[in-house]
N, CA, C and O of each residue as an XYZ file, in Angstrom:
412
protein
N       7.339     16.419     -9.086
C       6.276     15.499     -8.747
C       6.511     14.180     -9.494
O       6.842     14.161    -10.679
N       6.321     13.041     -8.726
C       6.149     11.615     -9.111
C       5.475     11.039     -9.594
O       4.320     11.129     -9.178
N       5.689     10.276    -10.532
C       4.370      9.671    -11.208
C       3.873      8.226    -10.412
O       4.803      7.593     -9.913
N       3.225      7.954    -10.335
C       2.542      6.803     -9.173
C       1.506      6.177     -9.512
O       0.370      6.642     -9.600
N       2.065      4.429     -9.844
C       1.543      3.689    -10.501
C       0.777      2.178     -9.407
O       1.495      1.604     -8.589
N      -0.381      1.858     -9.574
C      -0.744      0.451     -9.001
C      -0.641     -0.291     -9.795
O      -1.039     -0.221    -10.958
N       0.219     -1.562     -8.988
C      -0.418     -2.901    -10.231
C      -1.221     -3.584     -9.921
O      -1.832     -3.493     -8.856
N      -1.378     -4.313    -10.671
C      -3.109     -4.945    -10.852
C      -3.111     -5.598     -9.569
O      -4.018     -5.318     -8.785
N      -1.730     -6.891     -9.063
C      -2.093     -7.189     -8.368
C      -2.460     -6.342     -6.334
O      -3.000     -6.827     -5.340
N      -1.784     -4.905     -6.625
C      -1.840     -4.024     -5.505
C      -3.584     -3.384     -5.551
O      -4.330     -2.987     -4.656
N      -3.747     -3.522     -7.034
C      -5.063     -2.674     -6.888
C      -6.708     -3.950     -6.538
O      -7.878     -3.996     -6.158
N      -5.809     -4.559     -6.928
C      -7.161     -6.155     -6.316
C      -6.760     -6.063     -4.807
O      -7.809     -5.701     -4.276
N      -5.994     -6.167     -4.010
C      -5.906     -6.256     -2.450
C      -6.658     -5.300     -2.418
O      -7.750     -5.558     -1.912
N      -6.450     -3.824     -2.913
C      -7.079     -2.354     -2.442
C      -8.582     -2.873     -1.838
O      -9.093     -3.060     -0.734
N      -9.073     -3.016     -3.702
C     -10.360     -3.099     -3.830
C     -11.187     -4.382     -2.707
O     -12.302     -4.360     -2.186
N      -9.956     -5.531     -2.644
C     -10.545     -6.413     -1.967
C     -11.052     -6.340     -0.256
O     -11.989     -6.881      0.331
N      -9.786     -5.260      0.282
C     -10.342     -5.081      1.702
C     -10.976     -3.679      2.029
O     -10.921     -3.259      3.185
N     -11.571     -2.957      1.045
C     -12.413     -1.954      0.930
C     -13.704     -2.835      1.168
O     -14.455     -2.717      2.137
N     -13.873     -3.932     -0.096
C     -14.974     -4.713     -0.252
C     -15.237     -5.275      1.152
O     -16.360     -5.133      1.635
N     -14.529     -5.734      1.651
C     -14.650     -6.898      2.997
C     -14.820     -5.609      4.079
O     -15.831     -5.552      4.780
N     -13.998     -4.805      4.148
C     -14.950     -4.087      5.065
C     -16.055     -3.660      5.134
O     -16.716     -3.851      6.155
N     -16.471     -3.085      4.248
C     -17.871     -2.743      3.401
C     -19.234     -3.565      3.726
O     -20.326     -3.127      4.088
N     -18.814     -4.908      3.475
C     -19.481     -6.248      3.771
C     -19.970     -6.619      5.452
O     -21.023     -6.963      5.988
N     -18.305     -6.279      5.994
C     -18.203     -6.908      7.220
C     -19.327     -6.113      8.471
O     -20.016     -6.651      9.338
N     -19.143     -4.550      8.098
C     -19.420     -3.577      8.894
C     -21.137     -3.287      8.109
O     -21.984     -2.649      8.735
N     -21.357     -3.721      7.040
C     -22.913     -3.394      6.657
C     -23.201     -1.854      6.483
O     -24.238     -1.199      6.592
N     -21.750     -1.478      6.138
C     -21.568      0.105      5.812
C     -20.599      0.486      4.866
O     -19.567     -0.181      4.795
N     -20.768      1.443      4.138
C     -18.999      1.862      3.620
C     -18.307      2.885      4.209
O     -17.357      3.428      3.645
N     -18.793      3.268      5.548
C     -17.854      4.409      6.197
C     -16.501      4.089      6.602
O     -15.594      4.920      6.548
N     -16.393      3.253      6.885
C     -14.731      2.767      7.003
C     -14.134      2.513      5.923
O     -12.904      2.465      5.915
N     -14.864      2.299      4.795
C     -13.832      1.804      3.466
C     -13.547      3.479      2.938
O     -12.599      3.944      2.305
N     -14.713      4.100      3.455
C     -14.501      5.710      2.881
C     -13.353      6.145      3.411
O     -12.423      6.625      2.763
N     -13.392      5.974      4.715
C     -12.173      6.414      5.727
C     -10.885      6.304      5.588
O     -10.006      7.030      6.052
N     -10.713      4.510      4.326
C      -9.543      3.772      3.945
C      -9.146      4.584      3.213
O      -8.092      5.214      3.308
N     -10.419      4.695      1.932
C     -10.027      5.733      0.445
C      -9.285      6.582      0.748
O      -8.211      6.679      0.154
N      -9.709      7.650      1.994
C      -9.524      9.176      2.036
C      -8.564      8.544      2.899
O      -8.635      8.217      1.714
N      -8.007      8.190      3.437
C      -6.299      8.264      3.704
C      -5.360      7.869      3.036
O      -4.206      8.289      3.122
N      -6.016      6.485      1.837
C      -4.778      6.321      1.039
C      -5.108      7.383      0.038
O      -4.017      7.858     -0.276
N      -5.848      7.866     -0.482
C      -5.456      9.475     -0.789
C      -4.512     10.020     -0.887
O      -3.747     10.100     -1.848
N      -4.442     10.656      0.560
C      -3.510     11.347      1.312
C      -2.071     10.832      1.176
O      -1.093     11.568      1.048
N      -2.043      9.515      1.216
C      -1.236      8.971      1.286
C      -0.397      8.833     -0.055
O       0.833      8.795     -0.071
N      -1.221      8.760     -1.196
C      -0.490      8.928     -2.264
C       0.102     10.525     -2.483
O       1.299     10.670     -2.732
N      -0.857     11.777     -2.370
C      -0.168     12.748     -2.122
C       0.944     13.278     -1.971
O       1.618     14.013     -2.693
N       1.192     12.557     -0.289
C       2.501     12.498     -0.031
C       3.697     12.096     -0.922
O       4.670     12.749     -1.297
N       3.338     10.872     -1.135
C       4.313      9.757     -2.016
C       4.602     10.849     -2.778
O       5.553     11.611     -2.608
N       3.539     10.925     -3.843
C       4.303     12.038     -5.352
C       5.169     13.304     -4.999
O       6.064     13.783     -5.696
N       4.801     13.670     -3.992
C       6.120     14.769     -3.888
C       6.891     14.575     -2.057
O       6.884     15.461     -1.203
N       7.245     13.728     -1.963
C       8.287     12.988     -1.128
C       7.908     11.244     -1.494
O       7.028     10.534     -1.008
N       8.541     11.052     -2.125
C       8.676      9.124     -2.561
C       9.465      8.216     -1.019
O       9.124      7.162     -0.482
N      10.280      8.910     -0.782
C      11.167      8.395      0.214
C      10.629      8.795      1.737
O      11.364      8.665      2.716
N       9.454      9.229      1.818
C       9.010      9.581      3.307
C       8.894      8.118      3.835
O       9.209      7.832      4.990
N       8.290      6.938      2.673
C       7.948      5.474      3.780
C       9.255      4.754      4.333
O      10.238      5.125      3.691
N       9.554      3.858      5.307
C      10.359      3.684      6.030
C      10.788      2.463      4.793
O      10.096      1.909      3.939
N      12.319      2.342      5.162
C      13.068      0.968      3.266
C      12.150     -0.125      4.672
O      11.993      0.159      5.859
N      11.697     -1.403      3.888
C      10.665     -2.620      4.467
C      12.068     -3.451      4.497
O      13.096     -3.326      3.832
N      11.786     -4.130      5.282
C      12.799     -5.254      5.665
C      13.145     -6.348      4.670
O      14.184     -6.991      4.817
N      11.925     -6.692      3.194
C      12.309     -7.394      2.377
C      12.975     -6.105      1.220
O      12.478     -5.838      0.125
N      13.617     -5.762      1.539
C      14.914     -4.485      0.585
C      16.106     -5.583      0.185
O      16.385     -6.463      0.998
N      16.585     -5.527     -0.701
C      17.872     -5.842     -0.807
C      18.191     -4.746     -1.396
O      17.559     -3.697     -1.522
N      19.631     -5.183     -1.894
C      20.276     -3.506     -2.353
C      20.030     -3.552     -3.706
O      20.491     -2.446     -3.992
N      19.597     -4.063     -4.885
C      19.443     -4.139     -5.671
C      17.424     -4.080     -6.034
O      17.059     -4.182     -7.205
N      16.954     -4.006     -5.531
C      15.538     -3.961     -4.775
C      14.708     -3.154     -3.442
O      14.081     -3.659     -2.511
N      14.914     -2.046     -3.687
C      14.667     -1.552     -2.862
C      12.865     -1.182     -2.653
O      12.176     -0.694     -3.549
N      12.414     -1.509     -1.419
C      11.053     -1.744     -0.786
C      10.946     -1.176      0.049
O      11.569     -1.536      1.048
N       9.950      0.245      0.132
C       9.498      1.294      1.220
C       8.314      0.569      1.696
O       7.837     -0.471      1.242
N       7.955      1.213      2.583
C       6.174      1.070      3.209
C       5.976      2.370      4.240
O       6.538      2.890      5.205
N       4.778      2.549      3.372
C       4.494      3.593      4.235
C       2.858      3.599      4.999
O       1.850      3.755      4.310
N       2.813      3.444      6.192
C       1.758      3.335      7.095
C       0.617      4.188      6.752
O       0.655      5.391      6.494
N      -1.086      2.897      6.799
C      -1.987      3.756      6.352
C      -3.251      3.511      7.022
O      -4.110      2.807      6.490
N      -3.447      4.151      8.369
C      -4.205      4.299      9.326
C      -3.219      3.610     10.479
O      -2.106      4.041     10.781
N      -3.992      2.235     11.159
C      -2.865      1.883     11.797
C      -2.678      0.157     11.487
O      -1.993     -0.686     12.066
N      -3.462      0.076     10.498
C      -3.421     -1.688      9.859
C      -3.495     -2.041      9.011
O      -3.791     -3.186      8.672
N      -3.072     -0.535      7.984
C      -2.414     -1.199      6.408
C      -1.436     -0.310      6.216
O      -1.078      0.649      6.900
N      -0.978     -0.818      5.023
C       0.903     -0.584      4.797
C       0.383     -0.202      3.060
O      -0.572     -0.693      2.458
N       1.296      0.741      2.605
C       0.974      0.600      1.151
C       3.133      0.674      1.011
O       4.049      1.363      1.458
N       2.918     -0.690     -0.021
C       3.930     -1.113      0.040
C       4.211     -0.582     -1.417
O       3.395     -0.396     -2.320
N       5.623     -0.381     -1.413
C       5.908      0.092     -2.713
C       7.844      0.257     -3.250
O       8.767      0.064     -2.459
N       7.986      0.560     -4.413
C       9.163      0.725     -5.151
C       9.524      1.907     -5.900
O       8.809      2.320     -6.813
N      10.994      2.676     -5.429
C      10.948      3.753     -6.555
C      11.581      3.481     -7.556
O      12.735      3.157     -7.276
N      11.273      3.455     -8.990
C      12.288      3.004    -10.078
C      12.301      4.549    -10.502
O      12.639      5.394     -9.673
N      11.856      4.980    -12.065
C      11.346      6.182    -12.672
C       9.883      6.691    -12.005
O       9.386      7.816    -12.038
N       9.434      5.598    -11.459
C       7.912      6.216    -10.959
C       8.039      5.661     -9.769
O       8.970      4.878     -9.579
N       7.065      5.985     -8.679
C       6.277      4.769     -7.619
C       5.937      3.813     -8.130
O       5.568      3.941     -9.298
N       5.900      2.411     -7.504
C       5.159      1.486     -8.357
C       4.277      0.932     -6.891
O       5.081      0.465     -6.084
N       3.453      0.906     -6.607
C       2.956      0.408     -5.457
C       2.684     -1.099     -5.525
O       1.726     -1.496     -6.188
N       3.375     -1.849     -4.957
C       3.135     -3.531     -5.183
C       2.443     -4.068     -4.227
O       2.521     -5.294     -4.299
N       1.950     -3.791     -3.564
C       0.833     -4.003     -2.906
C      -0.130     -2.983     -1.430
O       0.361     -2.151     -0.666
N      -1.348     -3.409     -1.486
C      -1.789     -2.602     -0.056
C      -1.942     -4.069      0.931
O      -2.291     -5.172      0.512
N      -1.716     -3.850      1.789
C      -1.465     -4.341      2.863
C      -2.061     -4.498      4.472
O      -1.888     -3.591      5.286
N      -2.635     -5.504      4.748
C      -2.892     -5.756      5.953
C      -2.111     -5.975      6.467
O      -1.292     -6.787      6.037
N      -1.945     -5.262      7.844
C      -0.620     -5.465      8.507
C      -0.789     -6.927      9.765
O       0.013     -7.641     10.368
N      -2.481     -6.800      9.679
C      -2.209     -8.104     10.659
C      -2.551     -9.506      9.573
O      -3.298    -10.440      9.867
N      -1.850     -9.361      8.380
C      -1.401    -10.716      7.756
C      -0.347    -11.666      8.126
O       0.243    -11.403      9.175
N       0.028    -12.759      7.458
C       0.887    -13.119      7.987
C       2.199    -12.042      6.900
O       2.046    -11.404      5.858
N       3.225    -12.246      7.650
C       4.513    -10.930      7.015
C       5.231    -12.588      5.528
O       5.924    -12.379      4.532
N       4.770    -13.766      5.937
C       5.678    -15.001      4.892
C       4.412    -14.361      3.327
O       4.583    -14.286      2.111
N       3.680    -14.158      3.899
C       2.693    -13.730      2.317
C       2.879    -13.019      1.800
O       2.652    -13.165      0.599
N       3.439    -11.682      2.273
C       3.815    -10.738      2.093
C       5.172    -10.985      1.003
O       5.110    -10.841     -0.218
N       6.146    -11.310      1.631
C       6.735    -11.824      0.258
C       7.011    -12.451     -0.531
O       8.012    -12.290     -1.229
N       5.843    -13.725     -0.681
C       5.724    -14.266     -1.832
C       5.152    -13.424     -2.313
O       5.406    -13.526     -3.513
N       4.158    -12.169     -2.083
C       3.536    -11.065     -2.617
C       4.845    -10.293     -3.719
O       4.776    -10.395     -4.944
N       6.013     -9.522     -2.982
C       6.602     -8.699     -3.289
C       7.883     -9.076     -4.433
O       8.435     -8.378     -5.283
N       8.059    -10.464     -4.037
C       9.488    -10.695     -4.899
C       9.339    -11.837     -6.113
O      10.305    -12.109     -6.826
């Protein structure tokens, strides 16, 4: 099993589009819905790291998975000694933010 880490700046996106849905919808059943799949989703990660697909900003010296979480966020991430998750992800962002996000 893997050890699986957020950084601050992955865990402010989390919290931030939990919040905005929360807000948007005048409910938290969808942010519940978010929780309980990235859950799941970490689950996975700790005992298969390599299930998310390598992300197109990979180089070979940098390597960047993502692994799909519902059908419009991405939890983006790195294996060094641990997971490091570098960000959660709206997938209908723009993809240029994304890596000034990652690199």
């Amino acid at each position: 099993m893997w050890k699986l880490e957020w950084t601050p700046e992955a865990e402010m996106q989390y919290y931030d589009i939990l919040s905005y849905w929360t807000n948007h919808n005048k409910s938290n059943s969808y942010s519940i819905k978010i929780m309980n799949e990235v859950e799941k989703s970490e689950d996975l990660l700790i005992y298969n790291p390599f299930i998310g697909q390598e992300h197109y900003l990979s180089t070979p010296y940098f390597k960047i998975r993502s692994l799909l979480v519902l059908k419009n966020f991405s939890i983006i991430y790195r294996i060094t000694d641990r997971i490091e998750i570098l960000s959660f992800w709206d997938n209908r962002n723009d993809p240029a933010k994304l890596e000034r996000l990652t690199l």
